[in-house]
C-alpha positions in Angstrom: 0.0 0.0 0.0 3.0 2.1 1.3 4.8 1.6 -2.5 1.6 2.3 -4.4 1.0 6.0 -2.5 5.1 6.8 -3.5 4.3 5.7 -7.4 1.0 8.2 -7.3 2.9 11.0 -5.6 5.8 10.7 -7.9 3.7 10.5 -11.0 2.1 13.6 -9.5 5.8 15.4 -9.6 7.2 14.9 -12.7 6.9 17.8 -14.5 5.9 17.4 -18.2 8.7 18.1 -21.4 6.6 18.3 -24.6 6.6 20.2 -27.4 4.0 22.7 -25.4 6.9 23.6 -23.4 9.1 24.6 -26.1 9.5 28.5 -25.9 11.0 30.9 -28.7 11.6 34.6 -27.7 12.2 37.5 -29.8 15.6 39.6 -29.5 14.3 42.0 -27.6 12.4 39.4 -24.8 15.6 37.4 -24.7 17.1 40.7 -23.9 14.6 41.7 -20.8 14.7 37.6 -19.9 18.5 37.2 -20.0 19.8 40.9 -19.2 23.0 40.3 -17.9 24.4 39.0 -21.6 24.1 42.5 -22.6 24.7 44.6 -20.3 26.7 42.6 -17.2 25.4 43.3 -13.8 22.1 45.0 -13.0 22.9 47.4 -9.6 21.1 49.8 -8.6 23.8 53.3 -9.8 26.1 52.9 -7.0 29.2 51.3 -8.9 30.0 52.7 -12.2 29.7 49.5 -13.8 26.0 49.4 -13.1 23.6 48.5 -16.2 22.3 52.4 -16.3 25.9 53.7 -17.1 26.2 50.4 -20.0 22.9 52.1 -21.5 23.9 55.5 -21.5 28.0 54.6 -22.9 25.8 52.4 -25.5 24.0 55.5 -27.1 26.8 57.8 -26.6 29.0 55.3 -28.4 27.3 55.5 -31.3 28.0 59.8 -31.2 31.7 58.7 -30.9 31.7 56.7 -33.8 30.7 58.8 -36.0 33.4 61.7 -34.7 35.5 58.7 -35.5 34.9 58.9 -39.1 34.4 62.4 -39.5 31.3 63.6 -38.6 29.8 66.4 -35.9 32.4 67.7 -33.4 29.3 67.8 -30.7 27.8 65.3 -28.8 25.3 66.1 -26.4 24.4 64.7 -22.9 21.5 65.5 -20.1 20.4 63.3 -17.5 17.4 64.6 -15.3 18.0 62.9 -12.2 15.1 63.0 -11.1 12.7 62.6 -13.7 8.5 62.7 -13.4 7.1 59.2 -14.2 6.5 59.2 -18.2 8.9 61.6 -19.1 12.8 60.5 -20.7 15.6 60.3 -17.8 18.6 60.6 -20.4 19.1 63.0 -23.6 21.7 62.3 -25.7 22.0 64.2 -29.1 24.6 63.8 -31.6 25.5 66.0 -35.0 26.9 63.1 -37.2 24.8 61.5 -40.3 21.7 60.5 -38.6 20.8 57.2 -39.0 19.3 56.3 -42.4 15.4 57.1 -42.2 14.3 54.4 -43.8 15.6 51.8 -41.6 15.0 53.3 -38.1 13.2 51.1 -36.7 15.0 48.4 -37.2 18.6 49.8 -36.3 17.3 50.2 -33.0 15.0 47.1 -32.8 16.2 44.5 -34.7 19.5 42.1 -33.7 22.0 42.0 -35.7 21.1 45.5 -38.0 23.2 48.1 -38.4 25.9 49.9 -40.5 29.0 48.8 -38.4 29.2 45.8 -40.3 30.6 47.8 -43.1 34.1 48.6 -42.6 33.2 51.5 -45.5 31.0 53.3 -43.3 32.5 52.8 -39.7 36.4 51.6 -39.4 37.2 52.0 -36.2 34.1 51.4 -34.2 33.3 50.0 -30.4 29.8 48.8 -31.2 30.5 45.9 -33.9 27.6 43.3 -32.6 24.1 45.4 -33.5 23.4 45.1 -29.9 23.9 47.9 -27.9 20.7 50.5 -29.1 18.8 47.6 -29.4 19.6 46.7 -25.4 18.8 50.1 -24.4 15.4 50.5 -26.0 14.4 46.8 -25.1 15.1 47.5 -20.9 13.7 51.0 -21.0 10.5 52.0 -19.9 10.2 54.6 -22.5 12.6 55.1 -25.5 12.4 58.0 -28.4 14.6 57.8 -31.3 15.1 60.7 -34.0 16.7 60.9 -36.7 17.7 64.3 -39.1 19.2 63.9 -42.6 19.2 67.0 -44.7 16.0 68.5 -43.9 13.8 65.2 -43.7 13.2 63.0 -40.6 12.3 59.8 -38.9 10.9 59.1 -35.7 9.8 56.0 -33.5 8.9 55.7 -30.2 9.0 52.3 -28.0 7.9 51.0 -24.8 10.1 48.4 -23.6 11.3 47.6 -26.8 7.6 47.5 -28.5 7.2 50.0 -30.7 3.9 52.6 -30.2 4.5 55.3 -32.3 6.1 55.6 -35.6 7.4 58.5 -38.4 9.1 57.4 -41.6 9.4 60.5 -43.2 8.6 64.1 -41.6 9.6 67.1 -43.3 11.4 69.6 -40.9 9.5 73.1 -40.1 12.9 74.6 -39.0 16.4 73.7 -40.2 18.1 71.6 -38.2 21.3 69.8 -37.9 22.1 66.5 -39.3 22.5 63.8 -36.3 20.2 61.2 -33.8 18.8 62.2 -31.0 17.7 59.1 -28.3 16.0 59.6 -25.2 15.6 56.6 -22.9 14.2 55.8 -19.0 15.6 52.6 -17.6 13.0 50.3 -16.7 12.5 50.0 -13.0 11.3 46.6 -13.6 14.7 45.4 -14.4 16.9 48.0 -12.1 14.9 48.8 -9.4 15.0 51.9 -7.5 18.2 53.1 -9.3 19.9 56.5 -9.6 21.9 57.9 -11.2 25.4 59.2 -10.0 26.6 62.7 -11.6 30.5 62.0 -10.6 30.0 58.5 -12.8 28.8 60.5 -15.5 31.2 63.2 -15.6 34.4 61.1 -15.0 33.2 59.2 -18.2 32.4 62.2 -20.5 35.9 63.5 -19.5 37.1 59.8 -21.0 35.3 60.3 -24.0 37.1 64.0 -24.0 40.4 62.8 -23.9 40.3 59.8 -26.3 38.6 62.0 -29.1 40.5 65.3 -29.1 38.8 68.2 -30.7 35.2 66.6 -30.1 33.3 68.5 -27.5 31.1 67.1 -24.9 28.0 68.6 -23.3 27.0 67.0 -20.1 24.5 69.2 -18.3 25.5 72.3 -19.7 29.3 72.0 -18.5 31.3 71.5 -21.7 34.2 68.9 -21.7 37.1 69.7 -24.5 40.5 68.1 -24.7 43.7 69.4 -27.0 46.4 66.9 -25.4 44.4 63.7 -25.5 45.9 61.4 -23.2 48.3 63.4 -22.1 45.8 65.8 -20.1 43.9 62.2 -18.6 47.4 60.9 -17.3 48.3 65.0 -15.7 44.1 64.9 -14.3 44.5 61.8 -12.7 47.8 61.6 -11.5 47.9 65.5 -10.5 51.6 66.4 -9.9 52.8 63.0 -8.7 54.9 62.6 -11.1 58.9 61.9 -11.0 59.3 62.9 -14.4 57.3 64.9 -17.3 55.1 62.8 -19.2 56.3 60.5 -22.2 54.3 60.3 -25.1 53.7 58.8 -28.4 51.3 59.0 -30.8 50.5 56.7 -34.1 47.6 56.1 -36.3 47.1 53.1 -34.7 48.3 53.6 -30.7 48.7 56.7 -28.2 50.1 56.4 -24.8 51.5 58.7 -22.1 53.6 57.2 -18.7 55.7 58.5 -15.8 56.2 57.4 -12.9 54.9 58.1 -9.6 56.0 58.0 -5.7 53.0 55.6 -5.1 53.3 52.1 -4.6 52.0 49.3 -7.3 50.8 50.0 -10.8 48.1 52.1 -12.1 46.8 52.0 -16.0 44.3 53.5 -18.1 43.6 51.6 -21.4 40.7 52.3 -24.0 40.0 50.2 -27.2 38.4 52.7 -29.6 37.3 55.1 -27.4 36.1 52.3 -25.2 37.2 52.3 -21.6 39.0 48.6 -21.1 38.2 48.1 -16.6 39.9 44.6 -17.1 42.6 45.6 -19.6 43.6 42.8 -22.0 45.7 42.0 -24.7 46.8 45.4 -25.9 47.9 46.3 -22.2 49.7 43.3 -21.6 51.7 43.9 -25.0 52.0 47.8 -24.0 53.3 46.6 -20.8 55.8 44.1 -22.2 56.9 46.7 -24.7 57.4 49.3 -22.2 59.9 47.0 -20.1 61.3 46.4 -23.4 61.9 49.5 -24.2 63.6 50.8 -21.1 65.7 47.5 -20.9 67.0 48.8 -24.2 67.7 51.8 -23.6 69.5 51.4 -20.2 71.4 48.4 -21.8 70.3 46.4 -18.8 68.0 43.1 -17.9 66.3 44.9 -15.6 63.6 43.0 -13.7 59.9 43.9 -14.6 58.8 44.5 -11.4 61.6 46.9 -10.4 60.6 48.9 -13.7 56.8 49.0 -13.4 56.9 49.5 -9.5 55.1 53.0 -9.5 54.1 53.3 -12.8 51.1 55.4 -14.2 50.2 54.9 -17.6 47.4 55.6 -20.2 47.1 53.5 -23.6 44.7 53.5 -26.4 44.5 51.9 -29.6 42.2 51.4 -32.9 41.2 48.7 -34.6 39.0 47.4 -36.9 38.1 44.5 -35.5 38.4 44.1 -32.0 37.1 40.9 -30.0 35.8 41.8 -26.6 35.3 39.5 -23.9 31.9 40.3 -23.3 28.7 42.2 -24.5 30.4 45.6 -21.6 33.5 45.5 -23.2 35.5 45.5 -20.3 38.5 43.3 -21.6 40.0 42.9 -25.1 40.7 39.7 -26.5 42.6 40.2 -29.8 45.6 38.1 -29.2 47.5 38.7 -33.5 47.7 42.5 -32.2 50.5 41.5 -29.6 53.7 41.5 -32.3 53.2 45.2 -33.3 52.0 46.6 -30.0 55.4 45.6 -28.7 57.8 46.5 -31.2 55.8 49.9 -31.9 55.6 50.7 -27.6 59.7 49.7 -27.2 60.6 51.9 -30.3 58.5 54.7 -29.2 59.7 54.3 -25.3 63.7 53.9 -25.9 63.4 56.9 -28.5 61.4 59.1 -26.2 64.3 58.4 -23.1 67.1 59.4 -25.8 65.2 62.4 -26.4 64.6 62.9 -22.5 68.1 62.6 -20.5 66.9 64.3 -17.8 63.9 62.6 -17.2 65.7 59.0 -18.1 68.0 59.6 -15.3 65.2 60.0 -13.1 63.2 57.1 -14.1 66.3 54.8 -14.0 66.8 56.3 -10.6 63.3 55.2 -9.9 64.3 51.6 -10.5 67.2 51.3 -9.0 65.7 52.6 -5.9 62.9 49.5 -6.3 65.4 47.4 -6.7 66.5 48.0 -3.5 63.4 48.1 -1.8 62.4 44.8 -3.1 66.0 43.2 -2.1 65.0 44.6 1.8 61.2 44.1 1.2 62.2 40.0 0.2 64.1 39.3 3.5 61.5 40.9 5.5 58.5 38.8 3.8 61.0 36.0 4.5 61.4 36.3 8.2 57.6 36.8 8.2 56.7 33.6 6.5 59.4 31.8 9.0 57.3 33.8 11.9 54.2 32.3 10.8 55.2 28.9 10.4 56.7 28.3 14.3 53.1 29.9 15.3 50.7 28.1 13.3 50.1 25.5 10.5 47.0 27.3 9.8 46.3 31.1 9.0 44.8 32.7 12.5 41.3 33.5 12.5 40.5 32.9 8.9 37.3 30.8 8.7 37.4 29.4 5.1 35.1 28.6 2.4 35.5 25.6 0.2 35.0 27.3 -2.9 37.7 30.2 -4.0 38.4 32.6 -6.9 39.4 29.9 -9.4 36.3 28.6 -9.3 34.4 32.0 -11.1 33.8 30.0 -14.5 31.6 27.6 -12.7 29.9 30.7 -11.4 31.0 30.8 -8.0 31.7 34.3 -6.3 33.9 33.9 -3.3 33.7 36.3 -0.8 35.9 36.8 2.1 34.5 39.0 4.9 37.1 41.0 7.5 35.1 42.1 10.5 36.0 42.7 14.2 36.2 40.6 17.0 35.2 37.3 18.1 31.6 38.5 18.7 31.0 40.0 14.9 32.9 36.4 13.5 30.5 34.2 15.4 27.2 35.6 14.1 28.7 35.5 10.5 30.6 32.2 10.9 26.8 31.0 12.3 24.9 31.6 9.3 27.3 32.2 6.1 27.3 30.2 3.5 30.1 27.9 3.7 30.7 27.1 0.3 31.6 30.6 -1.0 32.1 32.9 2.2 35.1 33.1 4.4 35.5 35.2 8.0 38.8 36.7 8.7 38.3 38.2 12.4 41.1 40.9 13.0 41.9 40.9 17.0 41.2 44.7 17.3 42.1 48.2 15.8 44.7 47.3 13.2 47.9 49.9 13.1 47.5 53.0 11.0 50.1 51.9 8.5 49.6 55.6 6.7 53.4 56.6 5.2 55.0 54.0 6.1 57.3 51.8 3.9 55.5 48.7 2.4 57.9 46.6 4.2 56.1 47.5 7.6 53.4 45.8 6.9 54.6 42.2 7.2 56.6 43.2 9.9 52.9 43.3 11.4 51.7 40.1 12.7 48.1 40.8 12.0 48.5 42.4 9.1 50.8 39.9 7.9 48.2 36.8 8.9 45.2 39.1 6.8 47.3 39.3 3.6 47.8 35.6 4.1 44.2 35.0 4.0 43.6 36.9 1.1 46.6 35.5 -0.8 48.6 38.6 -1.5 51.3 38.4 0.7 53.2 38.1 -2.4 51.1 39.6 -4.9 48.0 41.0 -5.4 46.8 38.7 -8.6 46.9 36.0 -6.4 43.9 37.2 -4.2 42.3 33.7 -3.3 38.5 35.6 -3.5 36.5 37.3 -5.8 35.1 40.2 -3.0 36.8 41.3 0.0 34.0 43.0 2.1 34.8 45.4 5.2 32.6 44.7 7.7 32.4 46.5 11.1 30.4 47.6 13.4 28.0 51.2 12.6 29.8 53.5 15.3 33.1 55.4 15.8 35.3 52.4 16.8 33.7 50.6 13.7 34.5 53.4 11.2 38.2 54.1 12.5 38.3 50.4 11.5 37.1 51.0 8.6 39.5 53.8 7.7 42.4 52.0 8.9 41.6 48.9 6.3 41.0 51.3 3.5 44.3 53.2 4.1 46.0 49.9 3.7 44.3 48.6 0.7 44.8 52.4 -0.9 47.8 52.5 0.0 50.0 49.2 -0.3 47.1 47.2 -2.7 45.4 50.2 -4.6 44.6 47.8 -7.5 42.7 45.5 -5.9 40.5 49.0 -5.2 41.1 50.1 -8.7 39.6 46.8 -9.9 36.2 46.8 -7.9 37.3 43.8 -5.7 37.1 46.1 -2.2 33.3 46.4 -0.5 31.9 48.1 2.5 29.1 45.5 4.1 25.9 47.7 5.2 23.6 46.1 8.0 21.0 47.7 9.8 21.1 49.7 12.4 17.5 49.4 13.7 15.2 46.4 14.0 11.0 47.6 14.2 9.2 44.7 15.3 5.3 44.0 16.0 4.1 40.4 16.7 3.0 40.1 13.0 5.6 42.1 11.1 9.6 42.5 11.5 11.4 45.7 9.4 15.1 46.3 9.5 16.5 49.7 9.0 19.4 51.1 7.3 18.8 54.7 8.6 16.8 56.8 11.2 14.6 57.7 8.2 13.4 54.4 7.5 13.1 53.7 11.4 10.4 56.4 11.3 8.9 54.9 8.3 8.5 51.6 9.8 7.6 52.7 13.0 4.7 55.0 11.9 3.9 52.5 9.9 3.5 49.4 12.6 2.4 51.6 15.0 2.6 52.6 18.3 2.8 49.2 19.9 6.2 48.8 17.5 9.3 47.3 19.2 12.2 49.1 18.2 16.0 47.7 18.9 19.0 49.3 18.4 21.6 47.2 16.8 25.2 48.9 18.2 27.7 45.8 17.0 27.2 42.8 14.5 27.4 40.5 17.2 24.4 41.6 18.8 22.3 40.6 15.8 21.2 37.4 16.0 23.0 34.4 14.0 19.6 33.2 12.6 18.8 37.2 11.4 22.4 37.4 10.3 22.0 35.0 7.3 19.6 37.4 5.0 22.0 40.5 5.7 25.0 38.2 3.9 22.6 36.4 1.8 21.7 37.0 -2.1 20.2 40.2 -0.4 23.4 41.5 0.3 24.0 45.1 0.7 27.4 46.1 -0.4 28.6 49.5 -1.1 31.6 49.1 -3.6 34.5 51.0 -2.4 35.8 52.9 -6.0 38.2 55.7 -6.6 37.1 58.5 -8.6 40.1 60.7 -8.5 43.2 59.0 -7.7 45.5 62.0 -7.6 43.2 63.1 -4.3 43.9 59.9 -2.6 47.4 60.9 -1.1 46.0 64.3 0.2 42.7 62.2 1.3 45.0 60.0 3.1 47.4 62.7 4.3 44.5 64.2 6.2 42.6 61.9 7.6 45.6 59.2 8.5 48.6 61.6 9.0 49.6 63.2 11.9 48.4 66.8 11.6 46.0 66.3 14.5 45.7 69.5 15.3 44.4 70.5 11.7 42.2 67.5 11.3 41.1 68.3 15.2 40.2 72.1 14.1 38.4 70.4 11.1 35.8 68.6 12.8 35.0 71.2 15.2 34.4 73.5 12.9 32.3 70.8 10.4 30.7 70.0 13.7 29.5 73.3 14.7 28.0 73.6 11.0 26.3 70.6 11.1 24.7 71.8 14.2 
């Protein structure tokens, strides 16, 4: 009897596969469906990777390509951030061709349409695929495309990438300028409550200003013009950090600028037709192996690569016609046959630019000779260290691992390592994390204010020393053993100087692993608002309110003043798939040293005036 109840209640299970359950989606409800193909991560406007910024690079893209080939010196860009329901969030006009009137529509709705296929029309273009318009009007809410061509134009307008509202051929009542003009509002059904940042915006305008001198960029009435191209990114962002004036060399094919800085590791800028490479790729690599070939030669001397690039800041960017990206954001190129005349072109250009330069060759061979050194001393300290940690423990000291690391990302794991405070903070995590991809590091206290001091302080640190050994970059930072490394303290003063003191010593000794979006700041609540039938948590005092005029006056209302004193069994959604993480990203690098100088140095007395002052304001 027992047997014959399993058979009904399996056959009651299994889920039919027949042809009724065979599904075919257009372009454009793949796109919605399977988002993340096109545009990489969702987010919400906080990181400037978010899908919002991909929509708005995708139409401005298009501007860029066509001052590529020769067309409109003007591209420009308005974003109302805050926008009435119904009406377009983002503005972006452009004075080049216009797209042809007849085929409107389907450049911006159908896969696999466009001109860019033609290497007559557009040689050195970023969007090769036919995706990118067709992306943005599929996962907006409202999109508006026109089009002007010599008096005549075309208009369509879309919901969601269905089309409402169509004109094939208008006449013009008043001249206007050749060009497209796009205006688009993200759907908050795929992004949620987003926003948009103004500093995101403005950074990458500035990009677009540098890579394409002589085009001007109107963002929200300010106007964005370069003259020296890369040369005025690499003297923005790295301010007047320099050891030497800036090298550079430009080609049909490749521009780049270095120097070197005071700052410890590497820090690089590289664009693939106009498009800003985050991950870098095969034309960096070859710039970077050029580079060291180039100085090797000049200097008549095998000099190691480390010692050269130790300190280096660099911008690179190159054209081609055919470039293979690693994915739809474009984030990494993958054009291996470009390797061979990257090289050879960068080490010419490099060793003829240091014969040109003595003055600034002596410098930057002074520069490696001085890393040279530093590395020698740095090496015996990181060897006492490693014979430190081996009499005290076989095992790293109080790392709680995961089983799953940062190898492991093709199979579409994302390791995350968190580094919170105390024994108390670590148990409520170490209670309800997943174990698979999350890992606790539990620092004993305050950690030293390692501000200004030489890198080889901080294995000379037995903390600090044990930390880097949980990451994995106690040699080197490309060996971090985890996809995220999230801060995670407690929401007062002690909590925050913690904070600050583990940001000073990723900015400062491990700035790339910043650079590269790998360095997060957990948020938890800070209030819990409780009746016997509902529980909110609350971020702020603001949303305390909220909940508690909401529940009522019979509301419960706890104060959460540590992570330990939230409960293990709570703990698990705060460090669950509804994660809160604010990504910790630099948006002027040249500001980090004076940042850091006045924060985390030791003019007390300055920062102490400061606050009172601030504080007095605030009051």
């Amino acid at each position: 009897m027992q047997g014959k109840t399993e058979q009904k209640t399996q056959k009651k299970n299994v889920r039919v596969y027949d042809e009724s359950k065979i599904k075919t989606l257009s372009s454009l409800e793949h796109i919605r469906l399977r988002t993340g193909m096109y545009i990489g991560r969702l987010g919400d406007g906080s990181h400037p990777d978010d899908g919002i910024y991909v929509l708005l690079k995708e139409i401005i893209d298009n501007g860029i390509d066509e001052y590529i080939m020769g067309n409109g010196n003007r591209i420009e860009v308005e974003v109302v951030f805050d926008a009435p329901s119904g009406k377009p969030a983002v503005r972006v006009r452009d004075y080049g061709r216009g797209i042809p009137l007849g085929k409107l529509v389907e450049c911006v709705s159908v896969i696999n349409t466009g001109a860019k296929y033609n290497d007559e029309v557009f040689q050195f273009s970023v969007g090769l695929n036919g995706v990118g318009t067709k992306a943005v009007n599929s996962l907006s809410s409202l999109f508006r495309v026109r089009s002007i061509r010599d008096g005549a134009y075309a208009e369509a307008v879309f919901e969601r990438g269905v089309l409402l509202k169509e004109i094939k051929k208008g006449k013009l009542k008043t001249p206007e300028p050749n060009g497209t003009l796009v205006e688009f509002t993200p759907d908050r059904d795929i992004f949620g409550a987003y926003a948009f940042n103004r500093e995101f915006i403005e950074r990458r305008v500035q990009h677009y200003a540098y890579l394409n001198r002589g085009l001007t960029l109107i963002f929200n009435g300010a106007s964005y013009l370069s003259e020296g191209g890369l040369l005025d990114l690499l003297t923005e962002e790295s301010g007047e950090g320099g050891l030497y004036p800036l090298g550079y060399h430009q080609s049909e094919r490749i521009e780049f600028a270095f120097t070197h800085t005071a700052n410890y590791g590497e820090t690089y800028f590289s664009f693939v037709n106009g498009q800003y490479t985050s991950d870098g790729g095969t034309h960096l690599s070859a710039f970077k192996e050029g580079f060291l070939k180039g100085i090797q030669a000049y200097c008549k001397k095998e000099y190691r690569s480390e010692d050269i690039r130790e300190g280096t800041s660099a911008a690179v960017a190159i054209k081609l016609q055919n470039p293979i990206f690693e994915s739809q954001t474009k984030n990494k190129l993958g054009n291996a046959d470009i390797r061979a005349w990257v090289v050879q072109e960068v080490k010419a250009a490099v060793e003829d630019w240091l014969h040109k330069h003595p003055e600034a060759s002596k410098k930057l061979e002074q520069k490696i000779l001085a890393n040279e050194s530093l590395r020698t001393e740095l090496n015996a300290v990181k060897k006492e260290a490693r014979e430190a940690a081996k009499k005290i423990a076989l095992k790293i000291p109080k790392l709680k691992d995961c089983k799953y690391h940062l190898e492991d990302g093709e199979k579409g794991v994302a390791s995350t390592i968190f580094i919170t405070e105390g024994d108390s903070a670590a148990g409520s995590m170490v209670s309800s994390r997943d174990v698979m991809t999350q890992a606790i590091f539990s620092l004993r206290g305050k950690p030293e204010n390692m501000y200004s001091k030489k890198r080889a302080a901080i294995y000379k640190n037995e903390e600090l020393y044990n930390m880097m050994m949980a990451l994995g970059i106690e040699n080197d930072s490309a060996s971090l053993r985890y996809a995220r490394i999230v801060i995670a303290t407690d929401a007062d003063f002690d909590g925050f100087h913690i904070r600050n003191l583990l940001l000073t010593f990723f900015l400062s000794y491990f700035e790339d692993l910043v650079n590269s979006g790998r360095v997060y700041i957990l948020e938890t609540p800070l209030f819990r608002v409780r009746t016997k039938k509902e529980t909110r948590y609350c971020y702020t005092e603001k949303e305390r309110n909220e909940a508690m005029a909401a529940l009522g006056s019979q509301s419960e209302v706890t104060r959460f003043k540590g992570l330990g004193e939230i409960n293990p069994k709570e703990f698990g959604q705060f460090i669950g798939p509804a994660m809160r993480l604010v990504p910790v990203a630099v948006q002027a690098p040249k500001a980090v040293p004076q940042v850091l100088s006045f924060y985390m140095g030791k003019n007390t007395p300055e920062r102490r005036e400061y606050i009172m002052k601030n504080l007095v304001n605030a009051l």
